[in-house]
Structures are given as structure tokens and as C-alpha cells.
Backbone as JSON Lines, residues from 0, in Angstrom:
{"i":0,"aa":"X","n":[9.1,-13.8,0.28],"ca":[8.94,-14.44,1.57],"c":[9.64,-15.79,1.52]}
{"i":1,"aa":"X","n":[10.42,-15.72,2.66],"ca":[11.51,-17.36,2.4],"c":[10.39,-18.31,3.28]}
{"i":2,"aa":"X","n":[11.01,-19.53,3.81],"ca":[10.58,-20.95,4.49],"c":[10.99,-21.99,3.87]}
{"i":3,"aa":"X","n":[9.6,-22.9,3.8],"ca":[9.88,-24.26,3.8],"c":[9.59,-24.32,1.92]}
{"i":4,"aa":"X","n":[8.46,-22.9,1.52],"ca":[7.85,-23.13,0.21],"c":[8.38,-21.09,0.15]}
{"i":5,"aa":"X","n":[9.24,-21.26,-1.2],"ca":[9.06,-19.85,-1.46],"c":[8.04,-19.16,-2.17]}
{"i":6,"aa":"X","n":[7.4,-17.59,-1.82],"ca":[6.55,-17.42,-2.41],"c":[7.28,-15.7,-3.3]}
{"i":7,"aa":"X","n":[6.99,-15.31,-3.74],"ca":[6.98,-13.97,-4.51],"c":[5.8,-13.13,-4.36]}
{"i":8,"aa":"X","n":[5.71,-12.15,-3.59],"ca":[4.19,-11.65,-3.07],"c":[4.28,-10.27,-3.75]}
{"i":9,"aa":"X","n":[3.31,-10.15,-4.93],"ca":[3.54,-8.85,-5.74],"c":[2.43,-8.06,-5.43]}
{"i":10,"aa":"X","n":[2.29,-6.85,-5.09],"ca":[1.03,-5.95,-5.01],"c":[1.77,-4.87,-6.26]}
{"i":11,"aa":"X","n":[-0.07,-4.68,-6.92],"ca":[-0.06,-4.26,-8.07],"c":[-1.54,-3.66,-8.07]}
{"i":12,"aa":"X","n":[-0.77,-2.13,-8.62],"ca":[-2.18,-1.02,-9.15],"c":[-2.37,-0.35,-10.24]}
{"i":13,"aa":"X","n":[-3.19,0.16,-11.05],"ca":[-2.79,1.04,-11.92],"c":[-2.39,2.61,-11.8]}
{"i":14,"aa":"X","n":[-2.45,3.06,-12.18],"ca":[-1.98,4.66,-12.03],"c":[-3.23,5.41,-10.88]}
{"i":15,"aa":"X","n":[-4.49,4.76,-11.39],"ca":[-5.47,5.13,-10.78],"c":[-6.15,4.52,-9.77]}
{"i":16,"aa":"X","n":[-5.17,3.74,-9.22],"ca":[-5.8,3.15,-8.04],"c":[-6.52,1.89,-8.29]}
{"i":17,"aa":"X","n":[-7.04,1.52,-9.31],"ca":[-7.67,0.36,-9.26],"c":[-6.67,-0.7,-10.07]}
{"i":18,"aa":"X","n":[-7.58,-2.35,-9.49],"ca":[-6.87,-3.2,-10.12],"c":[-7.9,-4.43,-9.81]}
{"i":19,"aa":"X","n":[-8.05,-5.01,-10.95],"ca":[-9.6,-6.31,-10.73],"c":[-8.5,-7.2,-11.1]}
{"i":20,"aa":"X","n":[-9.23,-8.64,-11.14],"ca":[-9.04,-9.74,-11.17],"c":[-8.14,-9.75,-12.45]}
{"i":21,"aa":"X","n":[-8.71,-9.48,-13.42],"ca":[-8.11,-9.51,-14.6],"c":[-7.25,-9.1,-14.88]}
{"i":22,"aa":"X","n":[-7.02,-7.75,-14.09],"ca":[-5.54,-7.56,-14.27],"c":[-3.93,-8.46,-13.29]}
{"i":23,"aa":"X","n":[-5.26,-8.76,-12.53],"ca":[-3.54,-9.54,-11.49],"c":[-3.22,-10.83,-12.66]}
{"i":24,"aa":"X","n":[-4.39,-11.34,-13.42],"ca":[-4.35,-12.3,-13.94],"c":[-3.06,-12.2,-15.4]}
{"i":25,"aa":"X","n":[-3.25,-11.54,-15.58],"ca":[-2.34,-10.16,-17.29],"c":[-1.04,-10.3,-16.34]}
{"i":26,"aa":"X","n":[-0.67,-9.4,-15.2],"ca":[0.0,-9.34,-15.1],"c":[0.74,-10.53,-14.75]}
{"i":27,"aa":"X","n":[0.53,-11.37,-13.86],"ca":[0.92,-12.77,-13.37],"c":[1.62,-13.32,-15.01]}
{"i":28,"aa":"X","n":[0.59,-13.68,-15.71],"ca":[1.35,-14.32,-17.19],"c":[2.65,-13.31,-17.48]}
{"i":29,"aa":"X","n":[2.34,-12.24,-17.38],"ca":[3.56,-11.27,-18.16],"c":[4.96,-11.2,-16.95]}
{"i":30,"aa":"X","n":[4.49,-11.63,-15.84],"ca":[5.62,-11.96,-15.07],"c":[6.08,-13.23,-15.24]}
{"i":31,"aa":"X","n":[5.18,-14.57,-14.93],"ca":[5.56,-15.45,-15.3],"c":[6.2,-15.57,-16.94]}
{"i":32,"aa":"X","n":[5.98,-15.08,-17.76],"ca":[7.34,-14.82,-19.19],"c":[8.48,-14.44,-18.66]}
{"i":33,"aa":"X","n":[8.49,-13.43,-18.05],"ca":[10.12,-12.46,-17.86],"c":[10.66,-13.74,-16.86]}
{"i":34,"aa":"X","n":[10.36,-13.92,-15.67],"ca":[10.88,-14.8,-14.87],"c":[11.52,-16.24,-15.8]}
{"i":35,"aa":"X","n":[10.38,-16.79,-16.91],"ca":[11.04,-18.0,-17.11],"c":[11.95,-17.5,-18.14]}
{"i":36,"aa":"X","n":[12.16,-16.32,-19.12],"ca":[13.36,-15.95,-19.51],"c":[14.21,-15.85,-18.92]}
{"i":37,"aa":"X","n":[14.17,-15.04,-18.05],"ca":[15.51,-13.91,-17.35],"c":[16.01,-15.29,-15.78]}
{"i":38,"aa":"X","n":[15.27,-15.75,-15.37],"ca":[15.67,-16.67,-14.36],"c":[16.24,-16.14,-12.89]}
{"i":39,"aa":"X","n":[15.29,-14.65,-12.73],"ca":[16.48,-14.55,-11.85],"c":[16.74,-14.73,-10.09]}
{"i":40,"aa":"X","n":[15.6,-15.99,-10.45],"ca":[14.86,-16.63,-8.69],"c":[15.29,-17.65,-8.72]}
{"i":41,"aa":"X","n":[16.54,-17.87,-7.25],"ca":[16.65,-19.68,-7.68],"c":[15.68,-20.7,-7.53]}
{"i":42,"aa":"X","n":[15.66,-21.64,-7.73],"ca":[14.74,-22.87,-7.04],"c":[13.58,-22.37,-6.94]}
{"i":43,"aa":"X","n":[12.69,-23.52,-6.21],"ca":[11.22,-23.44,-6.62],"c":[10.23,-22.07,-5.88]}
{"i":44,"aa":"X","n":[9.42,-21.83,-6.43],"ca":[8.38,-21.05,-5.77],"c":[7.26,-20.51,-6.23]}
{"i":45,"aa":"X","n":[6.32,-19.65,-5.81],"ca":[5.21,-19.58,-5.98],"c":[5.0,-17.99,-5.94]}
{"i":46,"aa":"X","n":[4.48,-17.52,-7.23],"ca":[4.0,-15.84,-7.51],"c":[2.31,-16.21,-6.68]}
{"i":47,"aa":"X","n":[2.25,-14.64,-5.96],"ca":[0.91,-14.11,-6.02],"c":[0.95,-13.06,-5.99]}
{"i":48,"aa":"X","n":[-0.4,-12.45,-7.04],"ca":[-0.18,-11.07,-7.54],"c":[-1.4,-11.04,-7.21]}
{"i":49,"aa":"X","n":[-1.26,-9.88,-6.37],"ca":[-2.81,-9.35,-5.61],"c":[-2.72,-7.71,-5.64]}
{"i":50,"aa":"X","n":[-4.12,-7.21,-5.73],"ca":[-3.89,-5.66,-5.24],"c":[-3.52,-5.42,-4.28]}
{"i":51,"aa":"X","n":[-3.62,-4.28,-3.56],"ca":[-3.29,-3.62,-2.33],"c":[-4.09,-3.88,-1.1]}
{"i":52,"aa":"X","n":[-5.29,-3.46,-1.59],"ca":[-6.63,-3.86,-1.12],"c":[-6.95,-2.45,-0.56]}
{"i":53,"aa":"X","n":[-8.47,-2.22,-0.18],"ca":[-8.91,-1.47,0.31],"c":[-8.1,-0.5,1.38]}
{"i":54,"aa":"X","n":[-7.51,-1.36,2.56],"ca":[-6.82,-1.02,3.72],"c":[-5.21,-1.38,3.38]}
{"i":55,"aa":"X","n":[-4.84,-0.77,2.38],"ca":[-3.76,-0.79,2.15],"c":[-2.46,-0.76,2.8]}
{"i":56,"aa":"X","n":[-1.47,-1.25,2.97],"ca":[-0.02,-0.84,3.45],"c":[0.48,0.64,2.64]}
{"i":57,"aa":"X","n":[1.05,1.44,3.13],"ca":[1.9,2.38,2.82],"c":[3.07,2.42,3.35]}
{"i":58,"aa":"X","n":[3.54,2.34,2.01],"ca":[5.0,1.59,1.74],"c":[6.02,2.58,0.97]}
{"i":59,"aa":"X","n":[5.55,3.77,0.32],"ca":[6.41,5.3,-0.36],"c":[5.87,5.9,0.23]}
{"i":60,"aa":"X","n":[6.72,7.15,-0.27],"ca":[6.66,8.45,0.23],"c":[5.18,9.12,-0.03]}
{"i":61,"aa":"X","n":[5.25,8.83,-1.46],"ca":[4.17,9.29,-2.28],"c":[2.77,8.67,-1.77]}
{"i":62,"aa":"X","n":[2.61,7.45,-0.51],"ca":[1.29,6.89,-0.37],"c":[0.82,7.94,0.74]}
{"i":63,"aa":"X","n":[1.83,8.98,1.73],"ca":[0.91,9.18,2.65],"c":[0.87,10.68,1.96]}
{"i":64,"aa":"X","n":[0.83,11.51,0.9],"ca":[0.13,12.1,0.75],"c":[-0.71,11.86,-0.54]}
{"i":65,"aa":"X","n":[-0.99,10.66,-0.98],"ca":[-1.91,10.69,-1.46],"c":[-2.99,10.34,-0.61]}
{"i":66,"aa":"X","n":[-2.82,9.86,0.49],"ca":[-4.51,8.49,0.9],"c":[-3.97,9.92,2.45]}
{"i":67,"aa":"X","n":[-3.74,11.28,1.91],"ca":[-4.17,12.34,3.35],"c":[-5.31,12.85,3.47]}
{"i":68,"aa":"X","n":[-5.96,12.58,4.87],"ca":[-7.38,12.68,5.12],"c":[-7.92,11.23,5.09]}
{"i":69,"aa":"X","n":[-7.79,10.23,5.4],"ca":[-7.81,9.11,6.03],"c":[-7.16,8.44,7.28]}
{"i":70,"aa":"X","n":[-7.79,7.86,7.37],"ca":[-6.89,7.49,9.01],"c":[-6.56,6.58,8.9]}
{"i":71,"aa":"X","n":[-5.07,6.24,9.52],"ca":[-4.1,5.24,9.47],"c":[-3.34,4.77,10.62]}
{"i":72,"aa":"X","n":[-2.86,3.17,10.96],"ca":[-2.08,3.15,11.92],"c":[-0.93,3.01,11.4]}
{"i":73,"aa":"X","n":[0.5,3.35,12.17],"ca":[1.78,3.99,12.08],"c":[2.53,3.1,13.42]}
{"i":74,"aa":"X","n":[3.32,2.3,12.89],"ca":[4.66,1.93,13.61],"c":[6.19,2.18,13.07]}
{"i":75,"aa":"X","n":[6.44,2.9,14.42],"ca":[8.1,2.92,13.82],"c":[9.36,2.12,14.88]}
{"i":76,"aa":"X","n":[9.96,1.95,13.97],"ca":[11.22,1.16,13.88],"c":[11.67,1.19,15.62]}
{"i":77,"aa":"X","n":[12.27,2.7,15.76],"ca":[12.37,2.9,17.4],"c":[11.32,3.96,17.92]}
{"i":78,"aa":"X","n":[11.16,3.62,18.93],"ca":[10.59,4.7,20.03],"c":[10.36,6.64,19.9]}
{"i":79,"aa":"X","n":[9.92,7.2,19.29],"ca":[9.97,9.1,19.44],"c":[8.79,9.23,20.84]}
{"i":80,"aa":"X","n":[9.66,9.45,21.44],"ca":[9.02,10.54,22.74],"c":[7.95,9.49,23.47]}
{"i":81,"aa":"X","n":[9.45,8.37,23.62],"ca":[8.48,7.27,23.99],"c":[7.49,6.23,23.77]}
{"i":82,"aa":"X","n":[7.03,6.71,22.08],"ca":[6.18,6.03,21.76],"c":[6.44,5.03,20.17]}
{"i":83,"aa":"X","n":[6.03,4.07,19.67],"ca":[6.13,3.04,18.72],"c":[4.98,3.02,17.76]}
{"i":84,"aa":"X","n":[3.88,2.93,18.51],"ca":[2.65,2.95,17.22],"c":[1.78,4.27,17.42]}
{"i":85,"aa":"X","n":[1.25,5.12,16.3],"ca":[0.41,6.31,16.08],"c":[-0.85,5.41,15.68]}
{"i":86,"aa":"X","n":[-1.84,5.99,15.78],"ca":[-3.29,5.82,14.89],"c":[-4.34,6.94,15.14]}
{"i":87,"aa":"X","n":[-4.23,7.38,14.05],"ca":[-4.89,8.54,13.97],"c":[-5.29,9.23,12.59]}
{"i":88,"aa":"X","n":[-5.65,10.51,11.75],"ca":[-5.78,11.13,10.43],"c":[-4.42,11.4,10.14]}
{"i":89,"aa":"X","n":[-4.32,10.58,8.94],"ca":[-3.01,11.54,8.11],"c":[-3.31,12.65,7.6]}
{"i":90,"aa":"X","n":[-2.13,13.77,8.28],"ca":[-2.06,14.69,7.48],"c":[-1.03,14.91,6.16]}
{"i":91,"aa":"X","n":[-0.82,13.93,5.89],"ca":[0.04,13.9,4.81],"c":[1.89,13.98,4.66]}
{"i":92,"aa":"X","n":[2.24,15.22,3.97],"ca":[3.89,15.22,4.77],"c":[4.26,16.38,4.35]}
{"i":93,"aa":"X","n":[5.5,16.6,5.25],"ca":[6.23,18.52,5.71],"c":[7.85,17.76,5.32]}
{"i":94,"aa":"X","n":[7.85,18.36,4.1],"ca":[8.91,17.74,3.55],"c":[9.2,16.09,3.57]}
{"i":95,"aa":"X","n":[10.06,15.75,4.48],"ca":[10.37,13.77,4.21],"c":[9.95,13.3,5.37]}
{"i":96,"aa":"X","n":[9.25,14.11,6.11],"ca":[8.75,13.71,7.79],"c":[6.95,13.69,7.01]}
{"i":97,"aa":"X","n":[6.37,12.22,8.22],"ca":[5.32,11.92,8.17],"c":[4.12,12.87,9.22]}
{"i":98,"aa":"X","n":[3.59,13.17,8.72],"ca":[2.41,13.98,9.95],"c":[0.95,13.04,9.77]}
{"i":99,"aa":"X","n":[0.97,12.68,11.41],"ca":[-0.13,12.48,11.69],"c":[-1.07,13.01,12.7]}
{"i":100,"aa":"X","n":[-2.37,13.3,12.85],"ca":[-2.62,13.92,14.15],"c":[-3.66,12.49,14.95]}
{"i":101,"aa":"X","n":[-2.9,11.93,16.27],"ca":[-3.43,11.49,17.34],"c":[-4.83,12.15,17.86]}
{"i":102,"aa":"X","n":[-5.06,10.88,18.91],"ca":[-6.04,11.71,19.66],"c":[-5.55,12.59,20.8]}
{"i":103,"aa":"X","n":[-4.27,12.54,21.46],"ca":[-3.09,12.94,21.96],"c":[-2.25,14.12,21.2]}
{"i":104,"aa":"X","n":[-2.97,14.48,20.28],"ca":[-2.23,15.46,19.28],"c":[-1.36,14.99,17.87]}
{"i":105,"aa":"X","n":[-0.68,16.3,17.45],"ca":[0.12,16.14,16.11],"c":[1.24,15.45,16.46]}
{"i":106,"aa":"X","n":[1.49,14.47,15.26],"ca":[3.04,13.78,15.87],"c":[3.72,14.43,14.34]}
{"i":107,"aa":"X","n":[4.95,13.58,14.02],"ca":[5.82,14.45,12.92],"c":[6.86,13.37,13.38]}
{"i":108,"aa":"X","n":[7.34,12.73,11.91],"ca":[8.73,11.41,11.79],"c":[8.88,11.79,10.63]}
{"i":109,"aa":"X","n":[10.82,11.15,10.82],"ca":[11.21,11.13,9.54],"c":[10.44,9.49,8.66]}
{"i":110,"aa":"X","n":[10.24,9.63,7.19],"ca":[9.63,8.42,6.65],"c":[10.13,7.24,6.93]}
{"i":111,"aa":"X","n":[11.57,7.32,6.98],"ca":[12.56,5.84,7.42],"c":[12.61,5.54,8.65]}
{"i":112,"aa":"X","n":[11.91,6.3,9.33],"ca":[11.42,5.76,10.77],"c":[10.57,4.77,10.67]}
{"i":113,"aa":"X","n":[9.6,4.25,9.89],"ca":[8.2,4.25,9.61],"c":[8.69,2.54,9.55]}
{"i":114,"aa":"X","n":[8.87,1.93,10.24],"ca":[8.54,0.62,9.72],"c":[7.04,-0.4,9.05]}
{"i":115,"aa":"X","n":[6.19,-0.05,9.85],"ca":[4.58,-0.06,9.44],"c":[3.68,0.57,9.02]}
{"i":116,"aa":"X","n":[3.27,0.79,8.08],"ca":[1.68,1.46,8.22],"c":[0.69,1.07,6.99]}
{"i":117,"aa":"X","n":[-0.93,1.09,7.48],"ca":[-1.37,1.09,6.73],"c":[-2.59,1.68,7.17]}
{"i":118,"aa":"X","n":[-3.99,2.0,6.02],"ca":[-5.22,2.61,6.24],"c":[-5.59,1.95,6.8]}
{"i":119,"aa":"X","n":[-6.88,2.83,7.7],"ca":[-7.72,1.52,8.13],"c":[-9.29,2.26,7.97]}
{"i":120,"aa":"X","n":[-9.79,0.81,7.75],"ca":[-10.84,0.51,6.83],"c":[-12.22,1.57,7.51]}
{"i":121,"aa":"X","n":[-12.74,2.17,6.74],"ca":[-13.51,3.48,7.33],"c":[-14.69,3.84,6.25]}
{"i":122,"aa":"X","n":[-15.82,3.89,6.09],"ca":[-17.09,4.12,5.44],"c":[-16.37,5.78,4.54]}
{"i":123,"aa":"X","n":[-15.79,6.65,4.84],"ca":[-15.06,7.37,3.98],"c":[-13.82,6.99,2.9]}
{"i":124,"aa":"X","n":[-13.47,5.57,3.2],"ca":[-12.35,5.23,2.31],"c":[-13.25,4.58,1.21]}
{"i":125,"aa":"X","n":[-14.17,3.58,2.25],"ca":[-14.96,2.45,1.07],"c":[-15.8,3.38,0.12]}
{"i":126,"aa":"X","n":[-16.08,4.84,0.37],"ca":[-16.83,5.43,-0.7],"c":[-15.87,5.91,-1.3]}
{"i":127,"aa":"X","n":[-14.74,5.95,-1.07],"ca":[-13.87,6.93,-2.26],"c":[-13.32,6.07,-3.1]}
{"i":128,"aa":"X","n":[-13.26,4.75,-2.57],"ca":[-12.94,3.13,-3.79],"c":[-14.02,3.44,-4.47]}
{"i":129,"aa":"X","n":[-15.48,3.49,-3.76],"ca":[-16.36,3.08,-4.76],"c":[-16.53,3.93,-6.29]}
{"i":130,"aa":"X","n":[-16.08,5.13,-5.43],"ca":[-16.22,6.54,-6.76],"c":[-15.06,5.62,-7.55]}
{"i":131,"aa":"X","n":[-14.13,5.94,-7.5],"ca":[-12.4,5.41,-8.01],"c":[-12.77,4.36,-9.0]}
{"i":132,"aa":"X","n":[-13.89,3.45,-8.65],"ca":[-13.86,1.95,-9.47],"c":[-15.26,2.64,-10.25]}
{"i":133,"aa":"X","n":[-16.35,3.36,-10.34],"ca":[-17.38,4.03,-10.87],"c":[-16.29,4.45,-11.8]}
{"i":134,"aa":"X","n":[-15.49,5.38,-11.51],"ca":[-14.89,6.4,-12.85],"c":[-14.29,5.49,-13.72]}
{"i":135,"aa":"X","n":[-13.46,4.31,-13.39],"ca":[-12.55,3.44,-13.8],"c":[-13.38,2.92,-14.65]}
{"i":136,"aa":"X","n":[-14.86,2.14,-15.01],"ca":[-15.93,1.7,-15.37],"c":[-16.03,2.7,-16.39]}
{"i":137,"aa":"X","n":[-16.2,3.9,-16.19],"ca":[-16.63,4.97,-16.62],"c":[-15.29,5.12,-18.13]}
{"i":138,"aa":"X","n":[-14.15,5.12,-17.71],"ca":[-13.03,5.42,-18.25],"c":[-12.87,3.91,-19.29]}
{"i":139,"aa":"X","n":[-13.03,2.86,-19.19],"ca":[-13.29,1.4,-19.64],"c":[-14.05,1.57,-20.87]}
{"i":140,"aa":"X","n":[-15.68,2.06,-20.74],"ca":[-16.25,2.05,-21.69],"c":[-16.2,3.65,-22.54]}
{"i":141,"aa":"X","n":[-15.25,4.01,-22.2],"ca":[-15.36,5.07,-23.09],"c":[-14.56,4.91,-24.45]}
């Protein structure tokens, strides 16, 4: 992100979806090394390394069929059949096109249409974090 103060805005997960404090903290140092080696940011600025968060952005290919069967809002770039923003259940994807179903029905884009999207926050997502960070706990002390 440019301006008046530059910042470096990193989102970071593990394989399994989770990511605590401690790890933005690990990772931040292990970036801050490579950066003051390798140099390859001019002038001044500022890292923050945060997860995704609950209500995540989806940002690959690979996010809308993993988080399918949640509901998400969807903006694209130009206009299909008149319209700019979806919000509705992902159904995941039919080859490199996004499917979602409206309350207006099924829509269907190519992914590089997709300028926006992310989950939104729903008592079925916050229990499937909660399982996700239970197993993660689970997987920790084993």
C-alpha cells in the first residue's frame, strides 16, 4: 500500500487454515531477516502480518472451492447481465468460472472477472473455525 507512510500488508495461514499470534509474530522476524538482507523495498516502511481473519478475502482460485457452502459477497470488475456485485452461497467452481447461487438464482464468471470477494461472517463459518482451531490444538499437543 503506497501514500504518505509505506506499509507491506502480508496475510498469512498455515496449510490448515489457522494462524495465532505467534505465528504472525515468527513470521514477521523471518521476513524482517530476508528484507534486511535481500533489500528489495526502497525507502521507508512498515510490515503487518496478520491472518486472513474469519471473513476472509478470496483472492485464488483454490479459495472458492475450498470455503464452498458458505456465503459470500462477489464484485466484478465489469457488469454480466447488468449486474456488479453477487451475495449469495458459493457453489464453488465449473472449471475457471466462479458459481454462485443468488437469491435471484445461479450466476457463473470467469475468476478474472472477480475483482472482490470475500465470506461473510455466519454462525456456520464461526463453528467450522472453531472445529479447525480445536483440531489445530489437538494436532499441537500431539
Amino acid at each position: 500500500m503506497g501514500g504518505a507512510a509505506k506499509t507491506l500488508q502480508i496475510m498469512a495461514e498455515r496449510p490448515d487454515g489457522s494462524m495465532d499470534v505467534e505465528g504472525c509474530t515468527s513470521l514477521s522476524h523471518i521476513l524482517l531477516d530476508f528484507i534486511e538482507a535481500q533489500n528489495p523495498i526502497e525507502g521507508e516502511y512498515e510490515i503487518e502480518v496478520s491472518s486472513p481473519g474469519i471473513d476472509r478475502p478470496l483472492t485464488r482460485l483454490t479459495d472458492f472451492s475450498r470455503w464452498k457452502g458458505h456465503e459470500a459477497k462477489i464484485e466484478l470488475a465489469a457488469p454480466q447481465d447488468g449486474r456488479k456485485r453477487f451475495k449469495g452461497m458459493l457453489e464453488g467452481l465449473d472449471g475457471q468460472d466462479v458459481v454462485i447461487t443468488t437469491s435471484e438464482g445461479r450466476a457463473q464468471f470467469p475468476f478474472r472477472a472477480v475483482s472482490e470477494a470475500k465470506l461473510i461472517l455466519t454462525n456456520k463459518l464461526i463453528d467450522e473455525e472453531l472445529k479447525a482451531k480445536k483440531n489445530a490444538n489437538k494436532q499441537e499437543k500431539v
